[in-house]
Structures are given as structure tokens and as C-alpha cells.
C-alpha positions, 0 to 999 in steps of 0.5 A: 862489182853489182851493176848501178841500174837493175832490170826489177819486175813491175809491182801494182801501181793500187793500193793493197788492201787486206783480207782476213790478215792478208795482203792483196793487190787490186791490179795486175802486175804486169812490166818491168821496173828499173832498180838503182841500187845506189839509190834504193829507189825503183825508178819510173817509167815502167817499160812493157817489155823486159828487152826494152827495160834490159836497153835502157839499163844497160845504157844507163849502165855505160853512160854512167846515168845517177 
């Protein structure tokens, strides 16, 4: 069984704009997300590093958390 909460990297918070046909990011992307795959919904805050995105998904994970 796939696992509720997901470890995803970050995406830009800026709005793409296009060049010539194709999409750009203004921003760095840089962290790391939550993915609720019941939900299909990135979850906020964005964690720095990955160990501490890992943490709080696991946790999740076990307590069950929706």
C-alpha cells in the first residue's frame, strides 16, 4: 500500500511566464514539499531540507494525520 504523505520537491512559488513558446520559472526552486495522495494536494510549509520534510512525513504518516 503507497504511503498517504509523500516527500515532493518544492516548485517555485512565482508565476511562470513564457518565452518564445516555452515555460520559465522567475524563482529558484529550492526545498521540499509534502504530497497527500489521498488529497492530490501539495501540502504547505515548504521544509529546507529534505531529512526534515522525511520527519514530518513519517510522522504523519504514523499518527495517521488528514
Amino acid at each position: 500500500m503507497r504511503p498517504r504523505f509523500v516527500v515532493v520537491p518544492a516548485v517555485p512559488m512565482e508565476k511562470p511566464y513564457l518565452e518564445r513558446g516555452v515555460r520559465f520559472y522567475s524563482g529558484l526552486c529550492t526545498g521540499f514539499d509534502l504530497y497527500d495522495n489521498v488529497e492530490k494536494m501539495r501540502l504547505k510549509p515548504t521544509f529546507n531540507l529534505r531529512a526534515d520534510a522525511e520527519a514530518e512525513c513519517l510522522r504523519r504518516n504514523q499518527a495517521g494525520i488528514g
